[in-house]
C-alpha positions as a Markdown table, in Angstrom:
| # | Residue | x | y | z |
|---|---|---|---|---|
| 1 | Unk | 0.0 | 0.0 | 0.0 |
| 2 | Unk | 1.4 | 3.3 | -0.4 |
| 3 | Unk | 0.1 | 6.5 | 1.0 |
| 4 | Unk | 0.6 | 10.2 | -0.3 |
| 5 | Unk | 0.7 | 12.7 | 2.3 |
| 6 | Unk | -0.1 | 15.9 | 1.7 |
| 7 | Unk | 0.9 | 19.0 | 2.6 |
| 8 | Unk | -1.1 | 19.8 | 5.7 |
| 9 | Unk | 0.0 | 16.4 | 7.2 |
| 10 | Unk | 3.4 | 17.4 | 6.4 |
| 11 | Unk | 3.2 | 20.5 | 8.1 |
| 12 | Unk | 1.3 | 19.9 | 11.4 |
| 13 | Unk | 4.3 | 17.4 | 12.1 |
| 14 | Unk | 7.4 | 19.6 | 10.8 |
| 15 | Unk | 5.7 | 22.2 | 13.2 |
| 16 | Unk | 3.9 | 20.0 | 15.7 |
| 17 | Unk | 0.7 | 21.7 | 15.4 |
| 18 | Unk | -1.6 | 21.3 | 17.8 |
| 19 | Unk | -4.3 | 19.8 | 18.2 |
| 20 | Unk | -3.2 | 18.2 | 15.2 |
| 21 | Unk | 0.4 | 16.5 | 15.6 |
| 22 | Unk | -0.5 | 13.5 | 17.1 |
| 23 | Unk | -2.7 | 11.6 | 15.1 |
| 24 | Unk | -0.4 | 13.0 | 12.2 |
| 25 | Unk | 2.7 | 11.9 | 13.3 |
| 26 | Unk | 1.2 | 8.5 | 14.6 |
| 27 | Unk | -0.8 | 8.3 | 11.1 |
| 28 | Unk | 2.7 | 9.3 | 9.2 |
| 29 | Unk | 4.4 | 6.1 | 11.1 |
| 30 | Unk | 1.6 | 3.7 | 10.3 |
| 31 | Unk | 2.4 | 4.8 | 6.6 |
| 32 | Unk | 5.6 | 3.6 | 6.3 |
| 33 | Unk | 5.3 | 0.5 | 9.0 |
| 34 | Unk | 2.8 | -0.7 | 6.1 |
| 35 | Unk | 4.3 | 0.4 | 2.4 |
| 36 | Unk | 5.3 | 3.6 | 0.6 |
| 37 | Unk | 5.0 | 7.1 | 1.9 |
| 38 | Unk | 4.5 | 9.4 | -1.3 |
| 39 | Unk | 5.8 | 13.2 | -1.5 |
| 40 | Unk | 3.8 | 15.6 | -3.7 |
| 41 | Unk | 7.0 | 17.1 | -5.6 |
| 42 | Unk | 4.7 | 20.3 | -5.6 |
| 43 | Unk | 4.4 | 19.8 | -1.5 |
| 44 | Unk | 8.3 | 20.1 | -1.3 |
| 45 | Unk | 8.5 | 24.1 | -2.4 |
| 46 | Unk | 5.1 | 24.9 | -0.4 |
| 47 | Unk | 6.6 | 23.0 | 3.1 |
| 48 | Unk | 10.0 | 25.2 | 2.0 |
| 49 | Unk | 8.0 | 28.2 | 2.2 |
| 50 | Unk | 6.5 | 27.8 | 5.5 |
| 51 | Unk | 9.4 | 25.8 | 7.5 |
| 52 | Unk | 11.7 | 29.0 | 6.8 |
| 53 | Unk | 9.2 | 31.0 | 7.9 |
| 54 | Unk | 8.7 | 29.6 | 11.1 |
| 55 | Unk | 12.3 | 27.8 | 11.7 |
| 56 | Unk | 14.5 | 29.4 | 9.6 |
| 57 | Unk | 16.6 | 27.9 | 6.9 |
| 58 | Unk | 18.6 | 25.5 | 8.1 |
| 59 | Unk | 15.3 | 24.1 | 9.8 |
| 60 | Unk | 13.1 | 23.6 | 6.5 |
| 61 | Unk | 16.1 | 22.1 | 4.9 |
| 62 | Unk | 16.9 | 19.5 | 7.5 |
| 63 | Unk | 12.7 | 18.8 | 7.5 |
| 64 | Unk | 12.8 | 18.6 | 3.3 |
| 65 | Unk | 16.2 | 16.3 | 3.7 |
| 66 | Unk | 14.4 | 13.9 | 6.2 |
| 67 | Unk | 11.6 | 13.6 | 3.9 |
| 68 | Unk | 13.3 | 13.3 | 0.9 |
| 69 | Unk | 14.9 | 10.6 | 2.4 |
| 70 | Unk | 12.2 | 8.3 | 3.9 |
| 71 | Unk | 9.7 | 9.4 | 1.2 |
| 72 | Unk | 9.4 | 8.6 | -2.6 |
| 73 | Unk | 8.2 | 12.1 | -4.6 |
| 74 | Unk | 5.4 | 12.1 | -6.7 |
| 75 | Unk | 6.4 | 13.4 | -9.8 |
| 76 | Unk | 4.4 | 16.3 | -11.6 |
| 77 | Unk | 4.9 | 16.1 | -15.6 |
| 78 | Unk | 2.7 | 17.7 | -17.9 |
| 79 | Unk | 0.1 | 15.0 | -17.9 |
| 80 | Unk | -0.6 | 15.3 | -14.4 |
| 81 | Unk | -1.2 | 18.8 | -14.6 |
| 82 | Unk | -3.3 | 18.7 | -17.5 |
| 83 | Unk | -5.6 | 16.0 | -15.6 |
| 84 | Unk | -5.2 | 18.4 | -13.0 |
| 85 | Unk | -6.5 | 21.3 | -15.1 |
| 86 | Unk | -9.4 | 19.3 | -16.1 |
| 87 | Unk | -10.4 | 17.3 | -12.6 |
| 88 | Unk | -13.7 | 19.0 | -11.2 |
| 89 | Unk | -12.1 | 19.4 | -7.4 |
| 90 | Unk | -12.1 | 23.0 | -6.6 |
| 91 | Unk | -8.6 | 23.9 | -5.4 |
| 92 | Unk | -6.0 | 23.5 | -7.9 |
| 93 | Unk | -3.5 | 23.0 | -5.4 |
| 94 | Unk | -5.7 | 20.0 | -4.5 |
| 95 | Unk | -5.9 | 18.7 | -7.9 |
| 96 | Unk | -2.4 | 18.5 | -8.8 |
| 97 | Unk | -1.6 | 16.4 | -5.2 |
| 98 | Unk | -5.0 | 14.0 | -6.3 |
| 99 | Unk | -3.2 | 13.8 | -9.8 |
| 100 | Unk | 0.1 | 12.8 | -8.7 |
| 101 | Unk | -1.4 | 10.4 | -6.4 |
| 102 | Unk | -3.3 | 8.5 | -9.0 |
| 103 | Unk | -0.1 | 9.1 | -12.1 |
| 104 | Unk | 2.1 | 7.5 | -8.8 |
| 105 | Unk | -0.8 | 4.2 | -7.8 |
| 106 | Unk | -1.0 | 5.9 | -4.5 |
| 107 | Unk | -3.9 | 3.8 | -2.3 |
| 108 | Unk | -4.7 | 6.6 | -0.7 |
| 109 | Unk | -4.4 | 10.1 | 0.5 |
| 110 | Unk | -3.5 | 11.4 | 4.2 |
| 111 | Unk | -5.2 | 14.7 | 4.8 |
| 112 | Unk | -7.0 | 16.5 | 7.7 |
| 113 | Unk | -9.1 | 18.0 | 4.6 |
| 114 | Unk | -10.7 | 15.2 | 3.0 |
| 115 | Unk | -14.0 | 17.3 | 2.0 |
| 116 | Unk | -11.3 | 18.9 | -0.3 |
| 117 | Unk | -10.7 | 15.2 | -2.4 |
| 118 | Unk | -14.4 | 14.4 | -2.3 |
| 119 | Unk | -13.6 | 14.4 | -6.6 |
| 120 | Unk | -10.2 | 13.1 | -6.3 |
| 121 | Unk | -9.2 | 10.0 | -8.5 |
| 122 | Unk | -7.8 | 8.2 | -5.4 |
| 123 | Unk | -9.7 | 8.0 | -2.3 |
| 124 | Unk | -8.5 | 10.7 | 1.2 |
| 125 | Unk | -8.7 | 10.1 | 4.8 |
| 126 | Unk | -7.8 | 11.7 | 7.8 |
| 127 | Unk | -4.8 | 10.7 | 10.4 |
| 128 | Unk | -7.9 | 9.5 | 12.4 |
| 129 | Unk | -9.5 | 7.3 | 10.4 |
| 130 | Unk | -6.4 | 6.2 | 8.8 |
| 131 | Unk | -5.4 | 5.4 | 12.3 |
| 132 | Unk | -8.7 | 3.3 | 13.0 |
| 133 | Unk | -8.4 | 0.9 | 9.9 |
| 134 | Unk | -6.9 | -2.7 | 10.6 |
C-alpha cells in the first residue's frame, strides 16, 4: 500500500501543530510500518516556504532532507497537470496532489481535509481514520 501525504499532514508534524500533531505523526508512522509514503514534488517548495518561515533555513532544509529521504516524490509532468487542469475538485492545489497520487498508484491520500478530495481520483482520509483501519 502506499500513501501520499499531503501537505497539511506534512506541516502539522514539521511544526507539531496542535491539536493536530499527534494523530499525524502516529498516522505518518503507520504509513511507512505498512508500504510507501508518497511526497507531492509540488508539496516540497510549499513545506520550503512555510518551514523558513517559522524555523528558519537550516530548519526547512533539515525537515525537506528527512523527507526526501524516507519518502518517494510524486512526480508532476505535464500530464498530471493537464488532468489536474481538467479534474472537477475545486482547489487546484488539491488537484495536482490528487493527480500525482493516481499518475504515482497511491492507495490513498493522508489529509486533515478530505472534503477537499471528495472528486479526487484516489480516495482521502484523515490521520484519524487512517489510524482506526486494521
Amino acid at each position: 500500500m502506499s500513501v501520499l501525504i499531503d501537505t497539511n499532514i506534512l506541516l502539522d508534524v514539521a511544526l507539531k501543530r496542535e491539536p493536530f500533531y499527534q494523530a499525524s505523526a502516529l498516522a505518518m508512522a503507520k504509513a511507512r510500518s505498512v508500504g510507501d509514503t508518497l511526497l507531492c514534488a509540488t508539496s516540497v517548495t510549499t513545506l520550503h516556504y512555510f518551514l523558513r518561515q517559522k524555523q528558519g533555513e537550516a530548519g526547512a532544509r533539515r525537515f525537506l532532507d528527512q523527507c526526501l529521504n524516507a519518502m518517494t516524490v510524486a512526480r508532476v509532468e505535464k500530464a498530471t497537470l493537464q488532468a489536474a487542469s481538467n479534474s472537477p475538485m475545486a482547489d487546484f492545489e488539491d488537484r495536482v496532489i490528487a493527480h500525482a497520487a493516481q499518475a504515482c498508484a497511491a492507495s490513498l491520500i493522508l489529509t486533515r481535509n478530505p472534503k477537499d478530495f471528495v472528486k479526487s481520483p484516489v480516495p482521502a482520509v484523515t490521520p484519524e481514520a487512517y489510524l482506526n483501519q486494521p
